[in-house]
C-alpha positions as CSV (number, residue, x, y, z in Angstrom):
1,X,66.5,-14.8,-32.6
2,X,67.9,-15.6,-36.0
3,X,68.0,-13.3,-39.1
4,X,64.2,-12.1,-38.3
5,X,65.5,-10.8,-34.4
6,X,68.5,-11.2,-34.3
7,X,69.3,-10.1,-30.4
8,X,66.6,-12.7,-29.5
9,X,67.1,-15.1,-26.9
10,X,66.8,-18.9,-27.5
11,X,64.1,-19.6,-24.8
12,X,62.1,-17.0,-26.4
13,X,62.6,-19.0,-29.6
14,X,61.5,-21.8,-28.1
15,X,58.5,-19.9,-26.4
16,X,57.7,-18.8,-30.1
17,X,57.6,-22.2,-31.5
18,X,56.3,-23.9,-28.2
19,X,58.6,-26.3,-27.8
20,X,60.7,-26.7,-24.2
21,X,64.6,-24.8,-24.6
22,X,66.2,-29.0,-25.0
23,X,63.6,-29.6,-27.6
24,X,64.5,-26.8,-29.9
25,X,68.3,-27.7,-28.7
26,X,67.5,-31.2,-30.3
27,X,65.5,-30.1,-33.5
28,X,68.7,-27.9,-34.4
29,X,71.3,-30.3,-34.1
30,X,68.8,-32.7,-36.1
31,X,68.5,-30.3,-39.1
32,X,71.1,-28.0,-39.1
33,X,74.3,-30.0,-37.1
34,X,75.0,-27.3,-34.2
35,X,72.4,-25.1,-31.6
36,X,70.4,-22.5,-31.9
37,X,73.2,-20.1,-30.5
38,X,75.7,-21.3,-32.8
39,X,73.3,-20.7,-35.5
40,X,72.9,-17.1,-34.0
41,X,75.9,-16.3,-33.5
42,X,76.8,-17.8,-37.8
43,X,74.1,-15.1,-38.5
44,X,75.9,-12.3,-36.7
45,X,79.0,-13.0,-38.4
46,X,77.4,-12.6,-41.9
47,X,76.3,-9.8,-41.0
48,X,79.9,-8.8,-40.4
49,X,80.8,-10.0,-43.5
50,X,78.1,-8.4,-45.4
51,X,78.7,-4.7,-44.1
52,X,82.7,-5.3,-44.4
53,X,81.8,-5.7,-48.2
54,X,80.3,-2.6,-48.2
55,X,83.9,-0.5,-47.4
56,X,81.7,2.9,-47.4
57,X,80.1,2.2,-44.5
58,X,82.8,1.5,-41.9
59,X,85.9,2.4,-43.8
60,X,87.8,-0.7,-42.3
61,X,87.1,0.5,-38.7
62,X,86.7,-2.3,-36.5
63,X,85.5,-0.2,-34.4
64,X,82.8,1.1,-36.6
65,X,82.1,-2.3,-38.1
66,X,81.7,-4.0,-34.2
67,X,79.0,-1.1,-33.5
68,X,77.1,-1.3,-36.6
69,X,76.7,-5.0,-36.6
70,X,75.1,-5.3,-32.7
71,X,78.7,-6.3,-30.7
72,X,78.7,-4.9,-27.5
73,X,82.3,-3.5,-28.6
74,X,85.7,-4.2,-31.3
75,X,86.8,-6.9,-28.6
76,X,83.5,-8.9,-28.4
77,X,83.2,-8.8,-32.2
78,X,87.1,-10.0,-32.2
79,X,86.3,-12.6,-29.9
80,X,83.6,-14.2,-31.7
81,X,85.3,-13.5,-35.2
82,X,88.1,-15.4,-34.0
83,X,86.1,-19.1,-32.4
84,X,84.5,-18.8,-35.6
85,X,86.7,-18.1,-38.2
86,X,89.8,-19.6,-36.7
87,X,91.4,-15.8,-37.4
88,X,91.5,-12.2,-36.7
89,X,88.7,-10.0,-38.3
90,X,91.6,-8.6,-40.5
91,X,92.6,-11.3,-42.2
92,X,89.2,-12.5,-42.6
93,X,87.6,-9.2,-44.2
94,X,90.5,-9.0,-46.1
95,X,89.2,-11.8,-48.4
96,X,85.5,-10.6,-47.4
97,X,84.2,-11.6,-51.1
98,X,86.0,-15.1,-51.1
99,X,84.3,-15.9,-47.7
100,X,80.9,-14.3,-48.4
101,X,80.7,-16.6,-51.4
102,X,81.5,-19.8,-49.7
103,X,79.0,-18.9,-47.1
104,X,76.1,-19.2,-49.8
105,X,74.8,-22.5,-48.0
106,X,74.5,-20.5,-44.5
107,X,72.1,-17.9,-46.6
108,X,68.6,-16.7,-45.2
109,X,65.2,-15.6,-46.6
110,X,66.3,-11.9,-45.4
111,X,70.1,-12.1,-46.9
């Protein structure tokens, strides 16, 4: 789970770090305000936002961008774009650069 696996599942997070599943719950909301999934889910969408930046590899294809990034399709990827950004993938990739750079406090060790 996280940027290191990022299809992982939180119990095997919390397997990983042997602590129970409402431990690691806690320890989350403690350091970083929101859940594990959440933070998962964050991650995912950089990822987005990272390959949209990168317009030779999907060629604004929502399509192509939903596959390449690990969303089971363009809906799911709209879906989740849309409970996190507040908007529709297109008018968030369309300022890609502006929201990549405010995103600089979300950064990882593998960004």
């Amino acid at each position: 789970m996280g940027a290191q696996h990022p299809s992982g599942r939180v119990h095997q997070l919390s397997r990983m770090m042997d602590l129970s599943s409402r431990q690691l719950q806690r320890r989350f909301n403690t350091a970083v305000r929101y859940g594990p999934k959440t933070f998962q889910r964050i991650l995912h969408l950089q990822r987005v936002l990272a390959l949209a930046r990168k317009t030779q590899v999907c060629n604004g294809k929502l399509s192509l961008l939903a596959l390449e990034t690990g969303y089971a399709d363009q809906a799911h990827m709209t879906r989740e774009i849309q409970r996190l950004a507040g908007q529709q993938p297109t008018a968030l990739l369309s300022k890609v650069d502006t929201t990549l750079g405010m995103s600089d406090l979300f950064k990882t060790a593998t960004d």
